[in-house]
C-alpha positions in Angstrom: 178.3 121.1 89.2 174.8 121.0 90.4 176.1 120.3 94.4 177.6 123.9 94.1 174.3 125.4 94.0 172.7 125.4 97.2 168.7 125.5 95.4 170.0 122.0 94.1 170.6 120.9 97.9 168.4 122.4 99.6 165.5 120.4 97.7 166.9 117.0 98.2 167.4 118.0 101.9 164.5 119.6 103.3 165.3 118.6 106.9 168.8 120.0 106.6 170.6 117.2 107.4 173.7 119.2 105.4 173.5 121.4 108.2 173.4 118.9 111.1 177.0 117.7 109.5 178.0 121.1 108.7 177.8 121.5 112.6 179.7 118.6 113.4 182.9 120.1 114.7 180.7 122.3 117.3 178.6 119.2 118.2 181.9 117.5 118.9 182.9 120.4 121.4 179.8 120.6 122.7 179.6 117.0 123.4 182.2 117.1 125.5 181.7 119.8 128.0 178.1 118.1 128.5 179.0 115.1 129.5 182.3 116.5 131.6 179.4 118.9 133.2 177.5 115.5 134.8 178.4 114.0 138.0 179.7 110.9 138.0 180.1 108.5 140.5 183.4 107.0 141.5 183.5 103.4 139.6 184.9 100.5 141.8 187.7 98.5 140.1 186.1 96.4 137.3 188.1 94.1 134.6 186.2 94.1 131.6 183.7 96.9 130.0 180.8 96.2 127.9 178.7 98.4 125.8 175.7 98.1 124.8 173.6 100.1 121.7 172.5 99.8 118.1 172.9 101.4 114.9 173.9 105.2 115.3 174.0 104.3 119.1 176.3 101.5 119.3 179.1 103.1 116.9 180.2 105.1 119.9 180.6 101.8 121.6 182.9 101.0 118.7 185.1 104.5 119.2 185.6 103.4 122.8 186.5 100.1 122.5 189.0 101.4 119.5 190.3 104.0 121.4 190.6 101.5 124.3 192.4 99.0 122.8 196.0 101.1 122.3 195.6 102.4 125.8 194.1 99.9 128.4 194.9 96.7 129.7 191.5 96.0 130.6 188.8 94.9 127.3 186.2 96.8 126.0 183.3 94.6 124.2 180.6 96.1 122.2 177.4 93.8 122.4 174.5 94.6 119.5 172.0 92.8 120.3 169.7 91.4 123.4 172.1 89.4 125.4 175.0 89.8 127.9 178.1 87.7 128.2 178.0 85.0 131.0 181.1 86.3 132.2 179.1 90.1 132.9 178.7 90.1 136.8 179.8 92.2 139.6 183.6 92.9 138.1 182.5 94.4 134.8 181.0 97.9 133.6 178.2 97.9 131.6 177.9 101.4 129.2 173.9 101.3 127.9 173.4 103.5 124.6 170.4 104.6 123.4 169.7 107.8 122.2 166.2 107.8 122.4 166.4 105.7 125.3 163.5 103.2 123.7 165.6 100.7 121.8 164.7 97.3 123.0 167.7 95.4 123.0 170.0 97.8 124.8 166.6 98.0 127.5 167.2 94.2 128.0 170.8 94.2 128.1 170.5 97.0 130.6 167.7 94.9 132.9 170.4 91.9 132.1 173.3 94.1 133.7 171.5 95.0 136.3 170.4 91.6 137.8 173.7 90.5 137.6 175.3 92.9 139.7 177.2 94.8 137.4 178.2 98.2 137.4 175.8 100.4 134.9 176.3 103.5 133.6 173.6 104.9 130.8 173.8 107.3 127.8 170.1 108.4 126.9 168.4 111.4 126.4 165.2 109.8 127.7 163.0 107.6 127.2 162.6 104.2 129.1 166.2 103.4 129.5 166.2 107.2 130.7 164.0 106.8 133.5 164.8 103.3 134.4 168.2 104.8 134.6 166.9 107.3 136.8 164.5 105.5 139.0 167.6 103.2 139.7 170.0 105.3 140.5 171.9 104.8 137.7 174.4 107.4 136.1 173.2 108.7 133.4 174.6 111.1 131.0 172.5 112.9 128.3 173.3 113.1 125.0 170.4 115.9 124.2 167.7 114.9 121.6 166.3 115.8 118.5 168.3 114.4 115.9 168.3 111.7 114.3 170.7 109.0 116.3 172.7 108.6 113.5 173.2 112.3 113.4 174.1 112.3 116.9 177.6 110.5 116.7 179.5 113.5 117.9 177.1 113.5 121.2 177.2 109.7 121.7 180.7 108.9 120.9 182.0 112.2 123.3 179.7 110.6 126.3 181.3 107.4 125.7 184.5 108.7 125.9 184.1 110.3 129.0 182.6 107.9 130.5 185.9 105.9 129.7 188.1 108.5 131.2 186.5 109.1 134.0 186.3 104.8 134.7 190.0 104.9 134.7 190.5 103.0 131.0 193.0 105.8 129.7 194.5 109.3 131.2 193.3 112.8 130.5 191.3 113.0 126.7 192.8 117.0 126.5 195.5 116.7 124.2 193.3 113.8 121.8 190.5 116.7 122.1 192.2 120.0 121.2 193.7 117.9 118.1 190.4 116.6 116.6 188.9 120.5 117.3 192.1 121.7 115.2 191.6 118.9 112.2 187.6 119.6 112.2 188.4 123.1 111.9 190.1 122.8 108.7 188.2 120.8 107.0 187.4 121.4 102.9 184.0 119.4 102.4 181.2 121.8 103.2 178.5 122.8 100.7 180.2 126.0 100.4 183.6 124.8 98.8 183.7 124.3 95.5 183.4 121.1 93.5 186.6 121.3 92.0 188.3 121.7 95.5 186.0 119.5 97.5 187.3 116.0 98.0 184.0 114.9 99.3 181.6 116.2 96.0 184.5 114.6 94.0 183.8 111.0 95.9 180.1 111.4 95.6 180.1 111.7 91.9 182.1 108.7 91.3 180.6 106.3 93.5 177.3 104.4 93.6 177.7 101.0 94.8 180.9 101.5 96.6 182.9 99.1 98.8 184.5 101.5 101.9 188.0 100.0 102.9 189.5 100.9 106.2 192.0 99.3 108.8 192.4 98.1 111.5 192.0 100.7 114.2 190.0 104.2 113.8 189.7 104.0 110.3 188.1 100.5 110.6 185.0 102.4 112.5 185.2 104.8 110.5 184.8 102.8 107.2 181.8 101.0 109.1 180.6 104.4 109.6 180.9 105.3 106.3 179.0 102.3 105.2 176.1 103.0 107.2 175.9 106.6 106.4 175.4 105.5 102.5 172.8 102.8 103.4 170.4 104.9 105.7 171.4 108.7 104.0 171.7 107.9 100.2 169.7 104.8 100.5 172.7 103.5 98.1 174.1 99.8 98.6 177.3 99.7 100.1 179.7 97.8 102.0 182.9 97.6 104.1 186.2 96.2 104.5 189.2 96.4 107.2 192.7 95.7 106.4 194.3 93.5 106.4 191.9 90.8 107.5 189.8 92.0 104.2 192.7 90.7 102.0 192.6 87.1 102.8 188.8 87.1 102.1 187.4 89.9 100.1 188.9 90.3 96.8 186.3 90.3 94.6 185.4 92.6 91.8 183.9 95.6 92.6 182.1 98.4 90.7 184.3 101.1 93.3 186.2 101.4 96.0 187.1 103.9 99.2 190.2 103.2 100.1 190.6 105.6 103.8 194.4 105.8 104.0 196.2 108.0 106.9 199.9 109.7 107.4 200.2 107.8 110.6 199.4 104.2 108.7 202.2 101.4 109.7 204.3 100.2 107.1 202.5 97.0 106.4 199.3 98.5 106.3 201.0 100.8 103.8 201.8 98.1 101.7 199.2 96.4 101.6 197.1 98.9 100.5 199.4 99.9 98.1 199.3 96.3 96.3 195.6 97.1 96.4 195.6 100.0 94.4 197.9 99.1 92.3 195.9 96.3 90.9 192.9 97.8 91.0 191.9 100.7 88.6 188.4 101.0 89.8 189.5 102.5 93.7 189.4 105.6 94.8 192.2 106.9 98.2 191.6 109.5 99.9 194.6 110.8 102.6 192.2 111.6 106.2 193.5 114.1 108.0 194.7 113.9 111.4 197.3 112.6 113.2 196.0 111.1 116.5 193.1 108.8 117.0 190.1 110.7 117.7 191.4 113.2 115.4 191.3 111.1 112.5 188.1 108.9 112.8 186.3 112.3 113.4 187.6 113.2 110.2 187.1 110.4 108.5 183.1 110.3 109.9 182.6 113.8 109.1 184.2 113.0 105.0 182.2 110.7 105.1 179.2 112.1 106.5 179.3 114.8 104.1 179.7 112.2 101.0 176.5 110.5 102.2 174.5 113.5 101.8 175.8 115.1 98.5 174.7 111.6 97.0 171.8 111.6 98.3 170.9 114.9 96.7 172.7 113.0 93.4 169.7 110.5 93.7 166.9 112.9 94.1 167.0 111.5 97.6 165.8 113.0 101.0 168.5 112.2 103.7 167.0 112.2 106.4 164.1 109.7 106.8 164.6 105.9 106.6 161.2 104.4 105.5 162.5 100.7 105.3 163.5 100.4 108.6 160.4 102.6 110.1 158.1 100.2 108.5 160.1 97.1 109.5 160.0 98.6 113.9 156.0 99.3 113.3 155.6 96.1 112.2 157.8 94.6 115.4 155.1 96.9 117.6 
């Protein structure tokens, strides 16, 4: 199998963006104990939460708002795009992600949050949201810089997060920590594993236009995820469904299928997945580890993060840039 030889990688990866996902699980950890090591302000009572980001920046939005949902009576909203909600005013938190700190619609939705009184707290590493953050007075934790953003998920989610706890949306993240570090730990998807044993080289080689199911939850972030990994690493075409809303609206035929499954699934997400695969030959489950929340969409990103970049090196591909959408942000200015 040519992804056991690490020649054959290396020269569809010359960037080593293998290695940014084989050092997920540290990036995870280190995440953390960043953004616990930044002062943060005590947050007046709020009753709504938006955040703000794009692309590999606004996922972690996604993660909180996820993670939220099971835990918190109060809503988490995840806005990608220029504008605020009318409702955002002086009883709402605003959460600004940009890892390079120049994206331009989380700028304006940060300028937007500001002049309406909300509460702002910023995620950048820099750039202008950085120092308008700064210059403001605004909280502002930082995510470190020189990946790519969607490399960074393990940063940006963990900041997110944090920032969550520390607003008061759910208790202590300790327990939902130590389990993800135990599940990352174990996993069986590096470059060193063998083919035969690899669950993640096995996916690669049977996909290329794939359709990634998840559910509602985690795994429905984590299917996104995996969707966008595919598009902007393997420059492959690729899509993604949630149960069970999906199956009221997206059977259609389909040249594959990644059906993320869990353990911890309930029973009629069981069986409706079930029904799924068993009239459909052309799908492909795969078990994710993990039994609590943060355990298993970290585990479920990094399967799929690893995927992305074996097929890339299955298409002669180099993970790392992504011309299409360079060209298309020069030609915005």
């Amino acid at each position: 199998m040519n992804l056991d030889l690490p020649a054959f990688l290396r020269a569809h990866d010359p960037r080593d963006m293998l290695g940014t996902v084989v050092r997920s699980p540290l990036a995870w950890s280190d995440g953390f104990a960043r953004a616990r090591g930044t002062q943060l302000p005590a947050f007046c009572p709020f009753d709504a939460v938006c955040v703000c980001g794009m692309g590999g920046s606004g996922i972690s939005g996604d993660v909180l708002a996820a993670f939220a949902a099971t835990r918190s009576k109060i809503p988490v909203v995840v806005i990608k795009g220029f504008s605020l909600p009318a409702w955002v005013g002086a009883n709402t938190l605003v959460i600004c992600v940009s890892y390079s700190g120049g994206t331009e619609e989380t700028l304006a939705c940060f300028d937007a949050a500001r002049h309406a009184g909300a509460q702002v707290a910023v995620v950048a590493g820099g750039g202008d949201l950085g120092e308008r953050a700064d210059e403001q007075g605004v909280p502002r934790l930082d995510p470190g810089s020189g990946l790519m953003p969607r490399a960074a998920l393990p940063e940006l989610a963990s900041a997110a997060l944090v920032i969550g706890e520390r607003a008061g949306l759910f208790d202590d993240l300790k327990e939902e920590e130590d389990a993800l570090y135990e599940v990352l730990a174990t996993n069986s998807w590096g470059p060193d594993v063998p083919g035969e044993d690899n669950e993640a080289k096995k996916i690669a080689q049977a996909i290329e236009t794939p359709q990634i199911w998840g559910q509602e939850g985690m795994l429905a972030v984590a299917a996104q995820r995996w969707k966008c990994q595919l598009n902007e690493n393997s420059k492959m075409d690729a899509s993604f469904a949630v149960v069970p809303e999906s199956l009221h609206n997206e059977i259609v035929p389909f040249a594959a299928a990644v059906v993320l499954r869990s353990s911890t699934e309930p029973e009629p997400i069981a069986r409706r997945l079930n029904a799924l695969a068993a009239q459909y030959s052309a799908i492909i489950e795969t078990t994710i580890p993990g039994e609590t929340d943060l355990a298993l969409f970290a585990s479920a990103a990094l399967l799929g993060d690893f995927v992305s970049v074996y097929c890339a090196a299955l298409a002669g591909v180099d993970p790392t840039p992504i011309e299409a959408i360079a060209r298309l942000k020069g030609s915005l200015g």
